[in-house]
C-alpha positions as CSV (number, residue, x, y, z in Angstrom):
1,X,84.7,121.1,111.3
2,X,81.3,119.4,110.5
3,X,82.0,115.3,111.6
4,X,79.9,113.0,109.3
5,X,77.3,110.0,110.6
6,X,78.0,107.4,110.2
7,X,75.7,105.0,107.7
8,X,73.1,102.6,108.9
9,X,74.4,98.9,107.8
10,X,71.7,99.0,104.8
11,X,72.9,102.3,103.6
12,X,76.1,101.4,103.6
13,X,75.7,98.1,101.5
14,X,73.3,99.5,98.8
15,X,76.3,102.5,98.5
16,X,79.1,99.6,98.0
17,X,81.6,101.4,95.5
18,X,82.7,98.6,92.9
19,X,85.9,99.8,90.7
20,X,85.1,100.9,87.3
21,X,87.2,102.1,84.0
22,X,90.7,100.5,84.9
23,X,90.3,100.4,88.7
24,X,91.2,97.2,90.6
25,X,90.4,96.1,94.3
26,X,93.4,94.9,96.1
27,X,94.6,94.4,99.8
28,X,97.4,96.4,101.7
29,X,100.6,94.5,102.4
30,X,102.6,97.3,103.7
31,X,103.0,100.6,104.5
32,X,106.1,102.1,102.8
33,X,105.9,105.7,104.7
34,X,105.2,109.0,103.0
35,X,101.9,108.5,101.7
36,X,103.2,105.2,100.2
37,X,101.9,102.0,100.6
38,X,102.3,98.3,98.8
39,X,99.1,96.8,97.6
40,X,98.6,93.6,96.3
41,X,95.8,93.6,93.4
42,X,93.4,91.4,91.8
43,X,95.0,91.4,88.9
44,X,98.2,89.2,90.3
45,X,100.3,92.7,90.8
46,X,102.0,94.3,93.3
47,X,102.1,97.8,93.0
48,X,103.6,100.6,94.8
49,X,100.7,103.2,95.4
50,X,100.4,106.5,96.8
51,X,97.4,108.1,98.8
52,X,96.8,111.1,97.4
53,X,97.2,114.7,98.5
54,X,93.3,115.3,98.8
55,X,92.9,112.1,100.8
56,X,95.6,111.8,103.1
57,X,94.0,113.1,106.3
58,X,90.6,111.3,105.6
59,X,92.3,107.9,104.3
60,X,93.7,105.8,107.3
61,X,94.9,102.7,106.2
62,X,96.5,99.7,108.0
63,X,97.7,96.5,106.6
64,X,95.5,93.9,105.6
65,X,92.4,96.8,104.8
66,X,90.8,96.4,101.0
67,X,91.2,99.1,99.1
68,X,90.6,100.1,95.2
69,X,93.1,101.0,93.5
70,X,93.5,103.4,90.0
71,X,97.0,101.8,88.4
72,X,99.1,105.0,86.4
73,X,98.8,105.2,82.7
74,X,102.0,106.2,82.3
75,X,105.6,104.8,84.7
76,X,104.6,101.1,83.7
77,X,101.9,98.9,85.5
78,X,104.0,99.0,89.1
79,X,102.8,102.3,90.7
80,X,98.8,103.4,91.3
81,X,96.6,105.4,93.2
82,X,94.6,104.5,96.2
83,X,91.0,105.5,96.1
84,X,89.1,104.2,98.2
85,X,89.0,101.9,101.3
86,X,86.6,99.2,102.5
87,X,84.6,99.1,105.6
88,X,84.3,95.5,107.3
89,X,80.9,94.8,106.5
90,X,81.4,96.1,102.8
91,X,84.3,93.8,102.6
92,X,82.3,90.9,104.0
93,X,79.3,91.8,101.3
94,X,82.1,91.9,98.4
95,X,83.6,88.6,99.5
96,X,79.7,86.8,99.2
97,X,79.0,88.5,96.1
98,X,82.4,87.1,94.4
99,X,84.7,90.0,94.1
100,X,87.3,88.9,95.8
101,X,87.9,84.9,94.7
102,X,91.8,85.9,94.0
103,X,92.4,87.3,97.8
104,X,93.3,84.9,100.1
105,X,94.0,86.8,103.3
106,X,90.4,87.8,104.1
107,X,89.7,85.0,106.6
108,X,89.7,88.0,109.3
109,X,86.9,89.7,108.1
C-alpha cells in the first residue's frame, strides 16, 4: 500500500475543491455511527449524510471539520452525501475568500 505526500501549503491552496452542480459546504455537528453523520449546511439545513462506501476508510471525520456535501435527489432535502473534507489551511483560505459567511463555529480554525 503506496502512502501519499503530503502537498506543499501552495499546492494545496491552488487545488482548493469549491462545490459545484448542487453541492453545498457545511460543518459536522455529530457523528450518528455507521457511516452516518449530521451536518449542518450553508444552505440553513441540517441533513443527515452518509460517507460513502468508497470513502469510508480514507474519510476521517470529527466534529466541527468542513466538509462538502452532495444533498439526494430523491428522499426529500434531509439526507446527502459527504464528499469531501477540508484541511485547516483550506478552511482558513475559504473563510478569507467569503465562502463561509453563514458558519459561525469556525473561530478554531
Amino acid at each position: 500500500m503506496k502512502k501519499e505526500e503530503p502537498l506543499n501549503p501552495e499546492e494545496e491552496l491552488a487545488r482548493l475543491r469549491l462545490p459545484r452542480g448542487n453541492e453545498t459546504i457545511g460543518i459536522l455537528e455529530q457523528r450518528l455511527g455507521s457511516s452516518r453523520v449530521r451536518v449542518r449546511c450553508m444552505d440553513g439545513k441540517t441533513r443527515v449524510c452518509r460517507i460513502p462506501g468508497r470513502l469510508k476508510r480514507r474519510l476521517w471525520v470529527r466534529e466541527n471539520d468542513v466538509v462538502i456535501v452532495e444533498p439526494w435527489e430523491f428522499g426529500g432535502d434531509e439526507k446527502g452525501d459527504v464528499l469531501f473534507k477540508y484541511r485547516p489551511l483550506q478552511v482558513r483560505a475559504l473563510r478569507d475568500k467569503g465562502y463561509l459567511k453563514n458558519l459561525e463555529d469556525l473561530d478554531s480554525f
